[in-house]
LUMGU-668831 format. One record per residue: residue number from 1; residue in three letters; x, y, z of N, C-alpha, C in turn. Coordinates in pm, 1 decimal. Example, Ala and Ser with C-alpha at 12.3 -4.5 7.8 and 13.67 -1.06 7.14 Angstrom:
<nodes>
NODE seq type     n_c1     n_c2     n_c3    ca_c1    ca_c2    ca_c3     c_c1     c_c2     c_c3
NODE   1  ALA   1319.0   -569.0    780.0   1230.0   -450.0    780.0   1320.0   -330.0    780.0
NODE   2  SER   1285.0   -225.0    708.0   1367.0   -106.0    714.0   1290.0      3.0    787.0
</nodes>
This chain:
<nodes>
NODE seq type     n_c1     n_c2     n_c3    ca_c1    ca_c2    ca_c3     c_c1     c_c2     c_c3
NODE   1  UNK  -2719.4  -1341.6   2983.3  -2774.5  -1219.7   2931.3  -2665.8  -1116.9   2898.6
NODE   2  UNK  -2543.7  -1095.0   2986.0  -2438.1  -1032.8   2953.1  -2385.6  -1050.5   2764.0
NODE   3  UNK  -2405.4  -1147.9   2770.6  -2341.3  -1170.1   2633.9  -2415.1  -1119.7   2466.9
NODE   4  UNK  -2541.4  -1111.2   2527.6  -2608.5  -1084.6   2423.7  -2622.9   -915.2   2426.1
NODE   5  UNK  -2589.6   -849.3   2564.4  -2559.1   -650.9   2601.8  -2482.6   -626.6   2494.7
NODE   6  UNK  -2364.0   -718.5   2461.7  -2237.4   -698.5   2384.8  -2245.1   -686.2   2230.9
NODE   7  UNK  -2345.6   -762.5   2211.5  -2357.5   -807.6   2053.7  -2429.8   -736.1   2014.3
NODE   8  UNK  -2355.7   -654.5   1902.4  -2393.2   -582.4   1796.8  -2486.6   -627.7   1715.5
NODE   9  UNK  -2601.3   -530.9   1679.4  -2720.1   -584.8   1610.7  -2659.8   -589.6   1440.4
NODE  10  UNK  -2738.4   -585.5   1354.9  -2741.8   -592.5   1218.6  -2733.9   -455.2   1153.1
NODE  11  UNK  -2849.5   -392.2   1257.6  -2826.3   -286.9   1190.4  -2685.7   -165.0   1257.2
NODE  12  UNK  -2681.2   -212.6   1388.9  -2529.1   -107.3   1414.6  -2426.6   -174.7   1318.6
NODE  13  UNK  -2368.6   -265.9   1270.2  -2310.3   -338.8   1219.7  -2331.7   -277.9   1084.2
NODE  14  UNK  -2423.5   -279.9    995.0  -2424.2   -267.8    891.7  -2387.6    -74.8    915.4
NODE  15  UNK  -2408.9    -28.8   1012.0  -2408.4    162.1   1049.3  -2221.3     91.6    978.7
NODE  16  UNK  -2178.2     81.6   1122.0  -2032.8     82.8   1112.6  -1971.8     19.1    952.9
NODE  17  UNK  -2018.5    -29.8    915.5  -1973.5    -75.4    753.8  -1970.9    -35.0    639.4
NODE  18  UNK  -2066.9     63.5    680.1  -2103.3    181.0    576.7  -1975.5    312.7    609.4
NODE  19  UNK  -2014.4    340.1    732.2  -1924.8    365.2    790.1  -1737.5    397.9    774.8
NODE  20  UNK  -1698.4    267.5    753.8  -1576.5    231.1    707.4  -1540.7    267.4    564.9
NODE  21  UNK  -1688.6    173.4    475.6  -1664.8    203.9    345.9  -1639.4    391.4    316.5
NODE  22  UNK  -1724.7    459.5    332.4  -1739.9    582.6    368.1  -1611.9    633.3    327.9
NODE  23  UNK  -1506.6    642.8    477.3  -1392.3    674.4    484.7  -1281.6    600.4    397.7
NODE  24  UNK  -1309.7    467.4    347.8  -1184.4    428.0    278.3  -1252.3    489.1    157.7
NODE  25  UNK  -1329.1    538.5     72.7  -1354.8    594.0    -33.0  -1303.0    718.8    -22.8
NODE  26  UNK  -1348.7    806.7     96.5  -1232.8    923.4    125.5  -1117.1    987.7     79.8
NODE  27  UNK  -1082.6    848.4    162.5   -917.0    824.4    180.1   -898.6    833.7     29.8
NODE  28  UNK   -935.1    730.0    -65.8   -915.3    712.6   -193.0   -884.3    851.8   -282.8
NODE  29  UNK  -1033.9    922.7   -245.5  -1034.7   1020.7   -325.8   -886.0   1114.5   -297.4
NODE  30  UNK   -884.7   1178.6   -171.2   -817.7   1230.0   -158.8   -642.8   1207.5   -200.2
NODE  31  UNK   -647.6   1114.0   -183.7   -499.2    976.3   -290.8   -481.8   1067.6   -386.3
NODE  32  UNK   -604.3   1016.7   -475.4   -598.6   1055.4   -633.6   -578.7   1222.0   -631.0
NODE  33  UNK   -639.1   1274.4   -594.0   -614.1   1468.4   -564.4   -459.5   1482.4   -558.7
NODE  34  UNK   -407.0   1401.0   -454.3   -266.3   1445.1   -430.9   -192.9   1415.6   -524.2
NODE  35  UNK   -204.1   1282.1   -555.7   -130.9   1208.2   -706.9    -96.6   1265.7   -817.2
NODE  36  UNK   -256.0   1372.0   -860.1   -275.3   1434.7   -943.9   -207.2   1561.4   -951.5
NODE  37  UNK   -228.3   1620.5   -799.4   -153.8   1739.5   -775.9     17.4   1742.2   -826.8
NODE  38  UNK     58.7   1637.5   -782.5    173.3   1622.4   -754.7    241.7   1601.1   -956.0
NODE  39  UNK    127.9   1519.0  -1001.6    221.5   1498.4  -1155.3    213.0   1623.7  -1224.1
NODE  40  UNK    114.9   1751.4  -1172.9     81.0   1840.4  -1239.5    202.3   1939.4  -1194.2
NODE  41  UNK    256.6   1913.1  -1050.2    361.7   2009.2  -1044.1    468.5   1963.4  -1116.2
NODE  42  UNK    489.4   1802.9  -1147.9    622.1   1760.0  -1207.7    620.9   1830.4  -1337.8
NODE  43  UNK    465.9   1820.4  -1374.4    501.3   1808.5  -1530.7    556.5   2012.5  -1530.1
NODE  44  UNK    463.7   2070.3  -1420.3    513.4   2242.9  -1417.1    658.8   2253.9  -1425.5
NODE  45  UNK    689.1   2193.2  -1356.3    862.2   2237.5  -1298.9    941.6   2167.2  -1417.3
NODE  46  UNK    907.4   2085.6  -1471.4    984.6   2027.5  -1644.4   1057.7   1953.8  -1578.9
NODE  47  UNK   1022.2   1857.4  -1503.2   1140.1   1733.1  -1451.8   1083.2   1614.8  -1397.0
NODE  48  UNK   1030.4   1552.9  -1539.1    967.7   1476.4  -1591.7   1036.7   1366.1  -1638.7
NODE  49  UNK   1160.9   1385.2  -1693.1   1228.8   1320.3  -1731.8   1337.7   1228.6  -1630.6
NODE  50  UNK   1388.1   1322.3  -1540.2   1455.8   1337.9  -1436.9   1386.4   1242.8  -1324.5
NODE  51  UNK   1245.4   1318.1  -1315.8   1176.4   1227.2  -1192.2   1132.5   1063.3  -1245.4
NODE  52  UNK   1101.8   1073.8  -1362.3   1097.2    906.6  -1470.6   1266.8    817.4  -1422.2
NODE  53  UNK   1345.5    898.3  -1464.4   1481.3    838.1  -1431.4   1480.4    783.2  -1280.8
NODE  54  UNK   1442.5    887.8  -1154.2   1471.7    846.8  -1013.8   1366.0    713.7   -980.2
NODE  55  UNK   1291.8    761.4  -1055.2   1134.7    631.7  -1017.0   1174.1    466.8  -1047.5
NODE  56  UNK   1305.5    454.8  -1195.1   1312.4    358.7  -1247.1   1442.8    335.9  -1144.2
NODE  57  UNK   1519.9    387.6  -1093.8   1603.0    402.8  -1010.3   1529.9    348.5   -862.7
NODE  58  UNK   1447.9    403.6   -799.4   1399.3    367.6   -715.0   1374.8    201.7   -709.5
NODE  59  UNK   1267.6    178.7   -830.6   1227.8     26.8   -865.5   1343.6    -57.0   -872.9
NODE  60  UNK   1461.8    -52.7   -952.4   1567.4   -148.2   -943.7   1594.4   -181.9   -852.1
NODE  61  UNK   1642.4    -45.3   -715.3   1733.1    -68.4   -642.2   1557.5   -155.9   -528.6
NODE  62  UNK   1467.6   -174.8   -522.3   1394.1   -210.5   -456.7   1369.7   -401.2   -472.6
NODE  63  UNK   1388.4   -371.7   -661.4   1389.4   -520.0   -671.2   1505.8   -610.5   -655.8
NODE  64  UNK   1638.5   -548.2   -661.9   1750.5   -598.4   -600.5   1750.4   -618.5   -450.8
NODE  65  UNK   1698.4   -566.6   -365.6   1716.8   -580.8   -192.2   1600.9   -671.7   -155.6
NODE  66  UNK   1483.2   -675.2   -271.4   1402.7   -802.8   -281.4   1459.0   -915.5   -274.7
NODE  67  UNK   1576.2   -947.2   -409.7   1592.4  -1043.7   -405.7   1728.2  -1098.6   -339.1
NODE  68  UNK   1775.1  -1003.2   -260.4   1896.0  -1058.0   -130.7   1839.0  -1056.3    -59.4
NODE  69  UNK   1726.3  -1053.6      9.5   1655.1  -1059.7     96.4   1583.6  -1219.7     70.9
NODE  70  UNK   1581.9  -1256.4    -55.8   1526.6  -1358.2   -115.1   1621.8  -1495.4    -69.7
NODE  71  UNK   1795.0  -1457.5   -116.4   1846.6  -1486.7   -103.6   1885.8  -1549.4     16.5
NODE  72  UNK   1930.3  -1466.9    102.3   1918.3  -1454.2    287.9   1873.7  -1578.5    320.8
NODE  73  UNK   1727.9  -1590.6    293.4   1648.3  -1676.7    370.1   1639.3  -1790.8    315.1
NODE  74  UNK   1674.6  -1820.7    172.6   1715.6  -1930.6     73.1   1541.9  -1998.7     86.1
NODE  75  UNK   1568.5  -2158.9     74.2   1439.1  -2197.0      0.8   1399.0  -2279.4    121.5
NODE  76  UNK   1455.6  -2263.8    272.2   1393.7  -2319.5    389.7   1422.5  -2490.5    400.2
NODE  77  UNK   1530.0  -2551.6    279.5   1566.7  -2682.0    287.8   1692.2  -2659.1    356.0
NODE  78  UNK   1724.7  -2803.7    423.7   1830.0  -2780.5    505.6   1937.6  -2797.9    405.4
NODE  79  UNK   2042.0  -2795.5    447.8   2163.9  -2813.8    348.4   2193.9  -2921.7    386.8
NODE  80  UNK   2289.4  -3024.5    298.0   2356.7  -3149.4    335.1   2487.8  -3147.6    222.4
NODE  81  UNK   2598.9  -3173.1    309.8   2722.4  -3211.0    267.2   2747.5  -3307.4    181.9
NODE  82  UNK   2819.4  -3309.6     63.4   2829.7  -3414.5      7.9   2982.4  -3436.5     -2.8
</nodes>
């Protein structure tokens, strides 16, 4: 009988799921607000161009440490001497 005290019905289950959804829609919205906020100050302050430059800057240097990191760990075959 203990085991069945524990178990969540259908409908608390479906509470909590709604629940969740709820807050990750939230979350979402509030994302987009800031996102928005934020390109509206770039585009205010005129460094647009500047912040385009650091972003593509950012991405390179991210996909380079990707792929030494890629590197590093190689392709998981052993090596053999020839």
């Amino acid at each position: 009988m203990k085991s069945k005290k524990n178990k969540l019905s259908n409908r608390e289950r479906d509470d909590q799921l709604n629940y969740l959804f709820k807050s990750v829609y939230e979350l979402s919205q509030e994302l987009r607000m800031t996102r928005s906020l934020f390109e509206n100050y770039i585009i205010w302050k005129k460094d647009v161009k500047k912040f385009t430059k650091h972003l593509q800057y950012e991405e390179a240097k991210r996909k380079s440490e990707a792929r030494e990191a890629e590197q590093t760990t190689g392709s998981g075959a052993p090596k053999t001497d020839s």
